[in-house]
Structure formats: structure tokens, C-alpha cells
N, C-alpha and C positions, 0 to 999 in steps of 0.2 A: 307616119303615125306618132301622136303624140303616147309613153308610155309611162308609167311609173312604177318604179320598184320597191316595194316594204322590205325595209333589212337590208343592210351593208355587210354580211356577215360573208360567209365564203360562198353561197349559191347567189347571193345577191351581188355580191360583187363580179362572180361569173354572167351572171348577164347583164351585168352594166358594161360591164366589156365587151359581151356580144352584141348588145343591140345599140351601144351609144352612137357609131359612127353611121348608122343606115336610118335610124331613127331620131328625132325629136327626146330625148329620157332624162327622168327626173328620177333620185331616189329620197324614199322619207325615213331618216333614220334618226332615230332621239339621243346616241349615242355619240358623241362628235369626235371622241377618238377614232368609229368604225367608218367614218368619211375622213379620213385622210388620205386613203389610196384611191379614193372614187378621185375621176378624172373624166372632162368631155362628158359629162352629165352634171343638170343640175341639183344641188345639194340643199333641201328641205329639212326645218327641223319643226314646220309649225302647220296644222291643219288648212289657217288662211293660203298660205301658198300651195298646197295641193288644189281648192278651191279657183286659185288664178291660174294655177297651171293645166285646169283643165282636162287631165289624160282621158285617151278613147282609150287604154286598155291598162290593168292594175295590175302585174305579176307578183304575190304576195310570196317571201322569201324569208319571213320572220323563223325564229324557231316556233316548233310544230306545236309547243301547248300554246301560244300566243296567236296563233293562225285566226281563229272567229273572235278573239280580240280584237286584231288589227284590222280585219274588214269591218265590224262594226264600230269601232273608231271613225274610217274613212269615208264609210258608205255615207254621211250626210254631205262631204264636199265633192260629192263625186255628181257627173253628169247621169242623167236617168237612162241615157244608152250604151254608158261605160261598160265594157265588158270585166268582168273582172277573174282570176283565175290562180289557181295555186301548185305550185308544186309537190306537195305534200307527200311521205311515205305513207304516211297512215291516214285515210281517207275516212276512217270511223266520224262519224259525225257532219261530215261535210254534205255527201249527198241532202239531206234532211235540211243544211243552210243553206242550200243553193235554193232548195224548192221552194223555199219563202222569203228570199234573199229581196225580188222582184228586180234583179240585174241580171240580163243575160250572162253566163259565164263558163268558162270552160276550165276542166283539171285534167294534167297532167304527171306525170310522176318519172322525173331522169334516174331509170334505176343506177347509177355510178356517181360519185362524190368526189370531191378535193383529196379529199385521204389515202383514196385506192386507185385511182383512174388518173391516166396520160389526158391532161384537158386541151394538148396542143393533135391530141390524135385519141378522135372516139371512136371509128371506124366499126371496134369489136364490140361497142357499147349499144345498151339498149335503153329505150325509154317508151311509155306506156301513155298514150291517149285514153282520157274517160269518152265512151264513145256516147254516154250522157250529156251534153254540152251544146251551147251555141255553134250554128255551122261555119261561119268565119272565124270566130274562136281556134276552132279548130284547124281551118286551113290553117291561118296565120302559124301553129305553132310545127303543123307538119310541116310545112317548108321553112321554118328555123332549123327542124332538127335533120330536116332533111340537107340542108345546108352543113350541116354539120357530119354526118355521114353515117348518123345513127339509124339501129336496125327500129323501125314503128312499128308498136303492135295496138290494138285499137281493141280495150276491154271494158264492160260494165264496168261498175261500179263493184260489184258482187265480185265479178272475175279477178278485178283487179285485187282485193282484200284474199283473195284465195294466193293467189302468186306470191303477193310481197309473204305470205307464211309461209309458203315452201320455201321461196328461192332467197331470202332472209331471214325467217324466225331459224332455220333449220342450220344455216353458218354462224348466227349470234350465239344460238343457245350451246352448238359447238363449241366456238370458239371461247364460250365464259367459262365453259365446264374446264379446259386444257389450260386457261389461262388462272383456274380457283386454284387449280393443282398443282403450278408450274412452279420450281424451285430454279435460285438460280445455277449457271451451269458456266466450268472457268473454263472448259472447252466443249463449247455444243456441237451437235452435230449442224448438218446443212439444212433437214430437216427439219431440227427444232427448232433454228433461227429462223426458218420463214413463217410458221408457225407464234413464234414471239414477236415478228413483225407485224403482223396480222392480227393480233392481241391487242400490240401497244396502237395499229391505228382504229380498232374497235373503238377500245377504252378510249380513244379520243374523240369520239362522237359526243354528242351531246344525252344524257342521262335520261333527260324526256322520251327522244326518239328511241334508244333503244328499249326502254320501257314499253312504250305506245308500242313497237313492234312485239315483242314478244308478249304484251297484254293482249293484243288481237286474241278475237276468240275463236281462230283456227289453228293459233299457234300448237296449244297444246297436245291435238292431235298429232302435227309433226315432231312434236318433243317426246311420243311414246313412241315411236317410228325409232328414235335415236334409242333409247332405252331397250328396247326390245331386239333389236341387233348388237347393244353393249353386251345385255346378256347371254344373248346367244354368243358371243365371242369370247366372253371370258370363261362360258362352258366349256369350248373347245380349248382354252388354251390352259385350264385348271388339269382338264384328263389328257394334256396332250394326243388330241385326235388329231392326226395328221390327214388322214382322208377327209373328215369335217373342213379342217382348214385350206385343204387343196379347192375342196367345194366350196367354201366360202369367197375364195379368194376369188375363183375363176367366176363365181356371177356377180363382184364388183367389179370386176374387169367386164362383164358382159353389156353391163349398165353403159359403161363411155363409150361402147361400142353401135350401141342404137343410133 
């Protein structure tokens, strides 16, 4: 299969490494610093050569405000049976460009990154098929990630926007609140340096996407979730209720126990 990839950046260059050696792959990046570690694929910086190269399938990897950018950039050099597809955290708006797109296409979304994840071992990682989508679309990418040894889960569209604000808006918004508050410390505990790790590889995502995550508009809900157990815990730790805090304690422990 011939394939091409938008963006040399960290996810782009993860699957130019995954799919260069089984595959045909091109990537188109305007950047010419961000193609110097691309290797075993060929390296685009102008529309006519997407055009000559032809690709059956587009995996778009740009950053996530430049996403319906880049495919309507590409969509005129592209073949009218191309498939085309995206990785995207934030799906807001996509559904709505695929339905008028008039390219069959498929989305998926690798919930783990560069930042946080072992990418020589995914084993404990997951990642999320739209089950909206072209059906070879779709094969093609479950037997990539199956190949990889990740756990599939297969959600709307709707599902999928509901997920990424639990199991993301509710660590980001976390993690910013501990990290607005955080001073430094000449001897931290063990705790707060994983916590501070986790911070600095937040803060090193891209500004877009952590936005676009916590702009979702299910975020919020999960942000009163967090609020509303703040409070309740600094009740109990203001009137030192120690039966409260026994109680509280034992149904977060109850929770990793389901």
C-alpha cells in the first residue's frame, strides 16, 4: 500500500517508522528541519509530488488546529478512492468533515504519546477506532495496532468525545491545578517528583491540544467532579474528622478495586 503521512512531528514520525519497512510511504512536511530524522520514506515538501505519488491511504499527523487544514490543502491531489484518516485527540468537528469530505475515511485516536508511553512496548496501551468509518479503513488500522499489541476499543463518535473528557480532561485539569500551585522544593518527596514529572511532560504538549481537550464540552462536567470532592476534603481536613477521612479514604481505595 502506497501511504502518506502529513507532519514529521513526533506522531508522524512514529509511524513513518512503523509503516516505512511493510509499506510503500511518503511524508509531506513544509518544515525541512522536521525531515531530517524521516528515513526509508520518501520526503515531500510540494503538493505536485503528493499528486505523483499517488497514496491509497493519507494518515494525517499534523498538529490538531491544522488537522481540516491539511486535508483540504491535499484533498485536490489526492485520488478520488484515497482513503484518508486522522489521529486526532479531539474529534470536535471532524465527524461533520468527513460527511462532506466525499473521501471514504476512517478515525482513530492512540490514547498514549511520545511524552508518557514506552513506544518500543504498548502492550498496556490503548487506542480507540471511530466505528464511523470506511470498512478497510478500519481493518487496515486494527491490524496495525494489533500488531502492536494494543488494547482496541471500537466507539462513535459521541463515545469517543465522552472518554477522551473523563480519562483526559480529568488528569489535565489535575495535573494544571498542582502544577499553578507548585513551588520549588530543595528536597522533594518521592511523590512530588512524580507528580512534577508529569506536569513538565503535560506542559510539554502542544497548547492547542491541551486546550481543544479541556474546551470539549463535556470537560466541564468532569471539572465539577474534581471540585466537588476538593471540597469535600478540605471539609474534613479543616475540622479534622478523622472518621470522614477513614470514609473517604476507604471508597478511593474502593474505586481501583472494581
Amino acid at each position: 500500500m502506497k501511504i502518506l503521512i502529513l507532519g514529521a512531528g513526533k506522531m508522524g514520525s512514529f509511524f513513518t517508522d512503523l509503516l516505512s519497512f511493510e509499506h510503500e510511504t511518503a511524508v509531506f512536511e513544509k518544515d525541512p528541519r522536521r525531515m531530517r530524522f524521516i528515513y526509508n520514506a520518501i520526503r515531500t515538501r510540494s503538493l505536485d509530488e503528493i499528486r505523483d505519488f499517488a497514496p491509497d491511504l493519507v494518515i494525517n499527523c499534523v498538529t490538531l488546529n491544522y488537522t481540516l487544514e491539511a486535508f483540504r490543502e491535499v484533498m485536490p491531489y489526492l485520488k478520488p478512492n484515497c482513503i484518508i484518516s486522522d489521529i486526532a485527540s479531539v474529534k470536535t468537528d471532524l465527524q461533520d468533515f468527513y460527511s462532506t469530505c466525499g473521501f471514504p475515511y476512517v478515525s482513530s485516536h492512540p490514547m498514549f504519546g511520545p511524552t508518557f508511553a514506552n513506544l518500543a512496548n504498548l502492550a498496556e496501551e490503548n487506542t480507540i477506532i471511530i466505528s464511523e468509518g470506511d470498512h478497510l479503513g478500519k481493518i487496515f488500522f486494527k491490524d496495525l495496532y494489533g500488531k502492536l499489541k494494543l488494547n482496541i476499543f471500537e466507539y462513535t463518535f459521541e463515545q469517543h468525545d465522552r472518554v477522551v473528557a473523563y480519562s483526559l480532561g480529568i488528569p489535565f485539569a489535575s495535573t494544571l491545578v498542582f502544577a499553578s500551585t507548585m513551588v520549588h522544593q530543595d528536597a522533594p518527596g518521592t511523590t512530588f517528583k512524580r507528580h512534577e514529572n508529569i506536569a513538565r511532560g503535560l506542559l510539554s504538549e502542544d497548547d492547542y491540544l491541551l486546550t481543544e481537550i479541556l474546551f470539549n464540552p463535556r470537560t466541564p462536567k468532569q471539572i465539577s467532579r474534581i471540585q466537588d470532592k476538593l471540597s469535600e476534603l478540605q471539609e474534613i481536613i479543616e475540622i479534622k474528622d478523622a472518621a470522614r477521612m477513614k470514609k473517604f479514604l476507604a471508597d478511593v481505595r474502593q474505586k481501583f478495586n472494581r
